[in-house]
CHARMM internal coordinates of N, CA and C (Angstrom, degrees):
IC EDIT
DIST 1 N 1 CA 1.4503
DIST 1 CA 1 C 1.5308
ANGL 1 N 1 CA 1 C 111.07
DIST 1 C 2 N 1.5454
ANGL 1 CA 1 C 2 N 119.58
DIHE 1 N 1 CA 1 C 2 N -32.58
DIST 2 N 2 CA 1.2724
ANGL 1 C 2 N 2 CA 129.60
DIHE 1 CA 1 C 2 N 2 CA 174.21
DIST 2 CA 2 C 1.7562
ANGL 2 N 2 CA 2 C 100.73
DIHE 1 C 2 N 2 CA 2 C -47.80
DIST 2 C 3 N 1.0755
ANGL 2 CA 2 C 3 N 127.85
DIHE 2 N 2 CA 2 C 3 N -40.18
DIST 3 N 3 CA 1.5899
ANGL 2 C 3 N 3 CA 131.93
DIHE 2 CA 2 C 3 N 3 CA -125.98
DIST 3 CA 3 C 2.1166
ANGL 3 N 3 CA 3 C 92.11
DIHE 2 C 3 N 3 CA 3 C -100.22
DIST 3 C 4 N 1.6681
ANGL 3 CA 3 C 4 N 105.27
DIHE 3 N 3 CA 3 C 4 N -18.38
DIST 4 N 4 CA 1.1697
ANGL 3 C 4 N 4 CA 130.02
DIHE 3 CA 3 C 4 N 4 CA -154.85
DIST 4 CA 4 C 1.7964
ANGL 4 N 4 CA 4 C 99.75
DIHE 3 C 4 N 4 CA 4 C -44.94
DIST 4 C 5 N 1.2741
ANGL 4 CA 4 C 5 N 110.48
DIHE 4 N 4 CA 4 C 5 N -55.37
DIST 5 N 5 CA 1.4660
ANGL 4 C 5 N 5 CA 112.87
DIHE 4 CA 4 C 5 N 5 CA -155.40
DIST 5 CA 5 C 1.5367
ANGL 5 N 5 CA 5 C 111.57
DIHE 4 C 5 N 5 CA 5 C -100.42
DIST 5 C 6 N 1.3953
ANGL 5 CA 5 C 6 N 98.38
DIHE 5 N 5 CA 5 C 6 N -12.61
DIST 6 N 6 CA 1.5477
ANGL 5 C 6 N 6 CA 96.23
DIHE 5 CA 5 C 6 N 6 CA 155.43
DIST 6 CA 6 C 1.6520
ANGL 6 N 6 CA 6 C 116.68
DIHE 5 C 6 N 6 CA 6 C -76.89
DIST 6 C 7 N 0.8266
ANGL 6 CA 6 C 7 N 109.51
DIHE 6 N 6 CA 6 C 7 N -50.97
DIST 7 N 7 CA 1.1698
ANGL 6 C 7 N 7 CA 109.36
DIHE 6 CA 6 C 7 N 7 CA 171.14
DIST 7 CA 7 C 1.2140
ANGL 7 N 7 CA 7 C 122.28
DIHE 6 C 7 N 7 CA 7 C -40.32
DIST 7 C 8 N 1.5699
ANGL 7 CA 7 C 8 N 139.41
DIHE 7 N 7 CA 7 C 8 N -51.16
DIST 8 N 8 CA 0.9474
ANGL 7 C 8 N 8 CA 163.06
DIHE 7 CA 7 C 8 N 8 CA 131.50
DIST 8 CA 8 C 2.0004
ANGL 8 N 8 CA 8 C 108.17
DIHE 7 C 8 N 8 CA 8 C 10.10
DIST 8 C 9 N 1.6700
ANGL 8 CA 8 C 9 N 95.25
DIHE 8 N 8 CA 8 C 9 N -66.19
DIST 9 N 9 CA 1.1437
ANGL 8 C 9 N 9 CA 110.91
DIHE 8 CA 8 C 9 N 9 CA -146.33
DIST 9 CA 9 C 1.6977
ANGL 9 N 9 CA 9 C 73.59
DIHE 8 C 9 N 9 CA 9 C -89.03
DIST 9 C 10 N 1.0552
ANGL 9 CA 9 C 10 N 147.04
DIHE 9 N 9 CA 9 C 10 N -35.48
DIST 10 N 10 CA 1.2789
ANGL 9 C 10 N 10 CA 133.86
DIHE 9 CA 9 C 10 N 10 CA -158.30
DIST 10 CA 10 C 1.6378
ANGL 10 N 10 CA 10 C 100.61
DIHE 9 C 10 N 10 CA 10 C -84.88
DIST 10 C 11 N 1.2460
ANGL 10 CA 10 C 11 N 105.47
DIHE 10 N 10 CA 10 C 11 N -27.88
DIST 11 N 11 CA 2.0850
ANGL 10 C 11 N 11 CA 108.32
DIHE 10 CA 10 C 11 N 11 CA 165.95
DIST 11 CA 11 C 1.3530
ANGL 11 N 11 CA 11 C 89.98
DIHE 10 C 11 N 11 CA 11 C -59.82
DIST 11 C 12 N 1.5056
ANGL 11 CA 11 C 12 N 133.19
DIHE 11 N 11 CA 11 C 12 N -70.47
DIST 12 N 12 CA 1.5605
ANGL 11 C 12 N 12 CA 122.87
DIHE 11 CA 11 C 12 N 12 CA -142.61
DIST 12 CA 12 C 1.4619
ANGL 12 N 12 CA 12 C 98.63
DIHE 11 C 12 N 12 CA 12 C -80.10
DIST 12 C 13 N 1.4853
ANGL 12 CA 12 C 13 N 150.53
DIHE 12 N 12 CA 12 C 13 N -10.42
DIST 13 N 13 CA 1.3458
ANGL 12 C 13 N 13 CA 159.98
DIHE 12 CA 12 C 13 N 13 CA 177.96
DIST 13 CA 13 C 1.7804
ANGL 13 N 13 CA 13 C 107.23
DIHE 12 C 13 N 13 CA 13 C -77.70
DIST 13 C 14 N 1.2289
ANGL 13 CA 13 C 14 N 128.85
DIHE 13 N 13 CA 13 C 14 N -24.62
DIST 14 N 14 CA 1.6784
ANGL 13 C 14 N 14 CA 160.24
DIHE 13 CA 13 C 14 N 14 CA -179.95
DIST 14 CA 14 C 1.3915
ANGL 14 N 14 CA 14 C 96.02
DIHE 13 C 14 N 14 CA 14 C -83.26
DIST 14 C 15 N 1.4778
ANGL 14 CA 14 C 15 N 107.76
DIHE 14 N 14 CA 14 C 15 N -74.44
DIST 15 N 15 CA 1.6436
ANGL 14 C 15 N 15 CA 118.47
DIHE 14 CA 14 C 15 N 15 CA -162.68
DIST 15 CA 15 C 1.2482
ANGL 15 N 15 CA 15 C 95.73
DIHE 14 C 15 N 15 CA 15 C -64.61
DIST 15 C 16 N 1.3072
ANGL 15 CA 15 C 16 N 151.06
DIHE 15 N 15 CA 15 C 16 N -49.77
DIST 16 N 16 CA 1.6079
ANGL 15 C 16 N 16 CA 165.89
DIHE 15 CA 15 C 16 N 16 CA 177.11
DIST 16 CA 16 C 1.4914
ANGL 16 N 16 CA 16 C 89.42
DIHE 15 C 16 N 16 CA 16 C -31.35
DIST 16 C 17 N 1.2186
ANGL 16 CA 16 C 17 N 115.08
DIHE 16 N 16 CA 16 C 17 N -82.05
DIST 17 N 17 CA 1.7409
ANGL 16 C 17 N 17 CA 138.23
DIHE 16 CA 16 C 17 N 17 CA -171.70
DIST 17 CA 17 C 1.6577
ANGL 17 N 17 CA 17 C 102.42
DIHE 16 C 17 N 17 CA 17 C -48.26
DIST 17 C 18 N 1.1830
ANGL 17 CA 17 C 18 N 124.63
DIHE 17 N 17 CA 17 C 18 N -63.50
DIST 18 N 18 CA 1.3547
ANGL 17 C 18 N 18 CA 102.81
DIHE 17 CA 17 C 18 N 18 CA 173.52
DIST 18 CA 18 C 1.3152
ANGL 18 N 18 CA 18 C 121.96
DIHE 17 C 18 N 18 CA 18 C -59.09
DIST 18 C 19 N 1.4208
ANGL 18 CA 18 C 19 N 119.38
DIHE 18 N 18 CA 18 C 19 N -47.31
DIST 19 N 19 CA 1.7282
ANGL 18 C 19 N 19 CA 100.37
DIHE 18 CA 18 C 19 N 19 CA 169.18
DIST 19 CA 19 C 1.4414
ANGL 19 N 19 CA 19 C 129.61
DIHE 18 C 19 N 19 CA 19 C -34.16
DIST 19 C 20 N 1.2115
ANGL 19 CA 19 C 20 N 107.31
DIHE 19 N 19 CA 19 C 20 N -52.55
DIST 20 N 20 CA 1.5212
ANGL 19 C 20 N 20 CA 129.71
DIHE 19 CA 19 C 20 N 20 CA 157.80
DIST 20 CA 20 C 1.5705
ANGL 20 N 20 CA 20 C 112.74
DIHE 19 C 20 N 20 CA 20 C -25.41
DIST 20 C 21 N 0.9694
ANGL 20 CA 20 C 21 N 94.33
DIHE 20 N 20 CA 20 C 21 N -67.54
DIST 21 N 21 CA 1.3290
ANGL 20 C 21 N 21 CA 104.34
DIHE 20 CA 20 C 21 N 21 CA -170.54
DIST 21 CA 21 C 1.9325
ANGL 21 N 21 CA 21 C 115.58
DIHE 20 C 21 N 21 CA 21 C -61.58
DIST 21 C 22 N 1.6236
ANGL 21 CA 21 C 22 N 85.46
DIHE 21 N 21 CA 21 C 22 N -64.00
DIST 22 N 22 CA 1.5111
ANGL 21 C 22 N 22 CA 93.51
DIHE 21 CA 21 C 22 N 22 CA 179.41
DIST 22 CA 22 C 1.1887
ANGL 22 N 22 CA 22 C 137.89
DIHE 21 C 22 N 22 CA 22 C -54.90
DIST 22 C 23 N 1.7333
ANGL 22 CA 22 C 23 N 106.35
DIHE 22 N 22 CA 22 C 23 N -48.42
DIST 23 N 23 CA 1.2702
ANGL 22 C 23 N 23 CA 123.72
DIHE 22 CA 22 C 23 N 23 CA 178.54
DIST 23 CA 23 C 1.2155
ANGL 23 N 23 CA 23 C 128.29
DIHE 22 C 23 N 23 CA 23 C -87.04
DIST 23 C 24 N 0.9932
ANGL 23 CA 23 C 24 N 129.92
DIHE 23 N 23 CA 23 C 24 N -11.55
DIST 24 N 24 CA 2.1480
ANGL 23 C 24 N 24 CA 159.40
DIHE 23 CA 23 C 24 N 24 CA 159.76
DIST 24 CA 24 C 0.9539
ANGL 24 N 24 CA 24 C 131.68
DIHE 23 C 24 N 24 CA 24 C -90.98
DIST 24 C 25 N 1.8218
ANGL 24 CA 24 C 25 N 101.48
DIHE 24 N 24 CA 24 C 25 N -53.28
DIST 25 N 25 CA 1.4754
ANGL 24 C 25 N 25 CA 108.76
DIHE 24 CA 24 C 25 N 25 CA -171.19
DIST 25 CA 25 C 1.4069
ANGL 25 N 25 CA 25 C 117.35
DIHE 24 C 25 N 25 CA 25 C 71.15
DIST 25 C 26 N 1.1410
ANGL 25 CA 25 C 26 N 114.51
DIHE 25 N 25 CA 25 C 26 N 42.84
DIST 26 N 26 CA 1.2976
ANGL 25 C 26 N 26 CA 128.62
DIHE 25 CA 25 C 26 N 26 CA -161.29
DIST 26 CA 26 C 1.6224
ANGL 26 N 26 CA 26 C 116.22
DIHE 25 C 26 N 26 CA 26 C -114.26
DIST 26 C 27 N 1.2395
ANGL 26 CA 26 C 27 N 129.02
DIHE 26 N 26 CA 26 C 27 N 51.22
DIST 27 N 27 CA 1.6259
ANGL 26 C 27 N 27 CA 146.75
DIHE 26 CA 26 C 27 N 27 CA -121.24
DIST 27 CA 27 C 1.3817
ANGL 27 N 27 CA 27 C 98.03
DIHE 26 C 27 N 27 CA 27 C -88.96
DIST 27 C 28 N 1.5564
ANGL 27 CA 27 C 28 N 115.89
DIHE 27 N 27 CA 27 C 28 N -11.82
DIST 28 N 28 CA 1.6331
ANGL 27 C 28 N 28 CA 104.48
DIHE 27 CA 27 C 28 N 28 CA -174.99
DIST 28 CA 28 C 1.5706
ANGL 28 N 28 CA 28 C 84.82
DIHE 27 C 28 N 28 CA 28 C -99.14
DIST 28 C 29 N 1.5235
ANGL 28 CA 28 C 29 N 151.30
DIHE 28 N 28 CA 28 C 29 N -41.61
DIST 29 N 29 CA 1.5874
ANGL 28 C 29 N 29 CA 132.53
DIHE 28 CA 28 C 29 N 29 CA 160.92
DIST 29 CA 29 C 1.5917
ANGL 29 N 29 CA 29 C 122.15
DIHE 28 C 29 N 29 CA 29 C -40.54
DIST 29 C 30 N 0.8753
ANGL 29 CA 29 C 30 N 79.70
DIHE 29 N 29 CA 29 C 30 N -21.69
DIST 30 N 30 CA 2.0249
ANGL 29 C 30 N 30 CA 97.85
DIHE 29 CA 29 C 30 N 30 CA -178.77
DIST 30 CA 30 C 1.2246
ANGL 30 N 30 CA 30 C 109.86
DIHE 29 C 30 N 30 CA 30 C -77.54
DIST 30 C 31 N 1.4150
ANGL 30 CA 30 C 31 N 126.69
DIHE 30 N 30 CA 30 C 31 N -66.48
DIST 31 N 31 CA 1.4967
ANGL 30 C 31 N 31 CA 138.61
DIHE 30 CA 30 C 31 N 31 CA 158.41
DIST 31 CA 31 C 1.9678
ANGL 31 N 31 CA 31 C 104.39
DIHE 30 C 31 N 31 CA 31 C -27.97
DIST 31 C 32 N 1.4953
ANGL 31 CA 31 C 32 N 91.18
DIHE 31 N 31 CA 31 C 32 N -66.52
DIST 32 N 32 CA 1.6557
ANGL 31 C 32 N 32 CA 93.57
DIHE 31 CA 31 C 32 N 32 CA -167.18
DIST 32 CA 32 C 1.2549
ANGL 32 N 32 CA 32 C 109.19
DIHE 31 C 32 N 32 CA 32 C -53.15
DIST 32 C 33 N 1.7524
ANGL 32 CA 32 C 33 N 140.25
DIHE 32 N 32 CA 32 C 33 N -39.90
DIST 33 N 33 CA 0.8926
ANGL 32 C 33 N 33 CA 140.99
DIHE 32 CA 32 C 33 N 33 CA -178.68
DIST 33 CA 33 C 1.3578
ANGL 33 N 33 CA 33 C 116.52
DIHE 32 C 33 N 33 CA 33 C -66.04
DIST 33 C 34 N 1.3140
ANGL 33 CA 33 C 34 N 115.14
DIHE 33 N 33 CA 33 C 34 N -26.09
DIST 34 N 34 CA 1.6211
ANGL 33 C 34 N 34 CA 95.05
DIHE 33 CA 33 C 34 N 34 CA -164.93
DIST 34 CA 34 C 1.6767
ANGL 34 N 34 CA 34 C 98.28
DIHE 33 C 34 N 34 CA 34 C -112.15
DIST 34 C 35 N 1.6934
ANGL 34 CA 34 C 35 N 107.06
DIHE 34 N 34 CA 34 C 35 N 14.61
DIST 35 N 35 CA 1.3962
ANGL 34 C 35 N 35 CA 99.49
DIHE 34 CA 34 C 35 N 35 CA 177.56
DIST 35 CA 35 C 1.9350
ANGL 35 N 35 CA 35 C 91.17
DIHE 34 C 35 N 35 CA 35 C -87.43
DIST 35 C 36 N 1.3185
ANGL 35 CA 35 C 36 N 109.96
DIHE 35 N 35 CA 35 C 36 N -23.06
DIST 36 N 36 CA 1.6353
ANGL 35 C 36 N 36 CA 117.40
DIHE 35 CA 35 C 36 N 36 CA -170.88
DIST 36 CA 36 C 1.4813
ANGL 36 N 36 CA 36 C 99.90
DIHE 35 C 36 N 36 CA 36 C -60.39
DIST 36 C 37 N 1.4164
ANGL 36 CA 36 C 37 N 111.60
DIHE 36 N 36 CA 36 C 37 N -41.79
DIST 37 N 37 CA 1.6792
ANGL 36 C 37 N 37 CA 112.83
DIHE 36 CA 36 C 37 N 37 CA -165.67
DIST 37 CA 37 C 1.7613
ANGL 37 N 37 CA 37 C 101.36
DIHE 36 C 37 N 37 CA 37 C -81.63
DIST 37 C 38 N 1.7469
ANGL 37 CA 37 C 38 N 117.96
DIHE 37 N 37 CA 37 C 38 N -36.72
DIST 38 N 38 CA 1.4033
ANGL 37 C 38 N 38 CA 94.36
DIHE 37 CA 37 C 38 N 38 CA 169.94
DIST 38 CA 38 C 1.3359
ANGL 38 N 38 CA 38 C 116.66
DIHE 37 C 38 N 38 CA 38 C -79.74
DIST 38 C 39 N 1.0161
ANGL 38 CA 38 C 39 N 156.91
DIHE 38 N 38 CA 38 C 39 N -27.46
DIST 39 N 39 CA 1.4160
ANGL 38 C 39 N 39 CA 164.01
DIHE 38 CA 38 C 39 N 39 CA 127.51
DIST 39 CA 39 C 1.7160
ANGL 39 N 39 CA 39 C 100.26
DIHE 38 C 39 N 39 CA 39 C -1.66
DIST 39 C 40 N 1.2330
ANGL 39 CA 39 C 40 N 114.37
DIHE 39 N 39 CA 39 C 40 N -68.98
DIST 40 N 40 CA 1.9545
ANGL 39 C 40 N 40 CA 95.11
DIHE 39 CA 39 C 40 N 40 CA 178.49
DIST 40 CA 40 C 1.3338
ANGL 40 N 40 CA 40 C 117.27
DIHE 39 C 40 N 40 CA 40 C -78.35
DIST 40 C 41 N 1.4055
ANGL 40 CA 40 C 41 N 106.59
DIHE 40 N 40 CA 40 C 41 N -8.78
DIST 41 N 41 CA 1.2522
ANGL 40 C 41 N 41 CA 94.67
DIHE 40 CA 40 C 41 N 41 CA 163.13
DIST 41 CA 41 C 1.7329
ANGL 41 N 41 CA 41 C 127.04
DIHE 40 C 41 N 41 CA 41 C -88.38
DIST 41 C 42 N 1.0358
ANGL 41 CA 41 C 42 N 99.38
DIHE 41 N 41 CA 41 C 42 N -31.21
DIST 42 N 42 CA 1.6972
ANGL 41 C 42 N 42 CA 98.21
DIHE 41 CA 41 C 42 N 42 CA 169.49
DIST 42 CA 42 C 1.6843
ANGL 42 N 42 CA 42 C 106.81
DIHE 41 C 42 N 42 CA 42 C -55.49
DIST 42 C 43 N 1.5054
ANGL 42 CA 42 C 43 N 112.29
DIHE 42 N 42 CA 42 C 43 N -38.31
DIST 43 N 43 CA 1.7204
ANGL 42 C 43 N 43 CA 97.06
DIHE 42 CA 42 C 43 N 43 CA -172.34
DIST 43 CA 43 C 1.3837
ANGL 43 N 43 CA 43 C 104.21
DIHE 42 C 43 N 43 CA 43 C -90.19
DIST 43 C 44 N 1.4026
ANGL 43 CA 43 C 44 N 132.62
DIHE 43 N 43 CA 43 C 44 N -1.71
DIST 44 N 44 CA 1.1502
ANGL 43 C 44 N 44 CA 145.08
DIHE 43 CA 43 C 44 N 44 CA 174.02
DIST 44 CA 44 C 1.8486
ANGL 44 N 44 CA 44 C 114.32
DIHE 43 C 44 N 44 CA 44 C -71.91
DIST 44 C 45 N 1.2524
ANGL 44 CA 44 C 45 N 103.94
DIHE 44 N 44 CA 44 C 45 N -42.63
DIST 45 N 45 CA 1.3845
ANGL 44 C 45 N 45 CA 98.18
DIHE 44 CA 44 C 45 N 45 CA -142.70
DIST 45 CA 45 C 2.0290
ANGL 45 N 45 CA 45 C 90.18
DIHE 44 C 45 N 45 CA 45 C -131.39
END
COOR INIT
IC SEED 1 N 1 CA 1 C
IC BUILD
């Protein structure tokens, strides 16, 4: 249950990055985002 809202934030840090990606094409927001989601996940997990 601890693990809950990281988790959370590392779904919405993913979902962020594909928008990025898909809808813009905007590959350096894309990069930044999904370095955010491995980043809580390394201190996460």
């Amino acid at each position: 249950m601890s693990r809950l809202f990281p988790c959370i934030l590392i779904a919405l840090d993913v979902l962020a990055a594909l928008v990025y990606a898909v809808q813009d094409g905007d590959w350096r927001r894309f990069i930044y985002w999904i370095a955010a989601a491995v980043l809580t996940a390394s201190v996460t997990f």
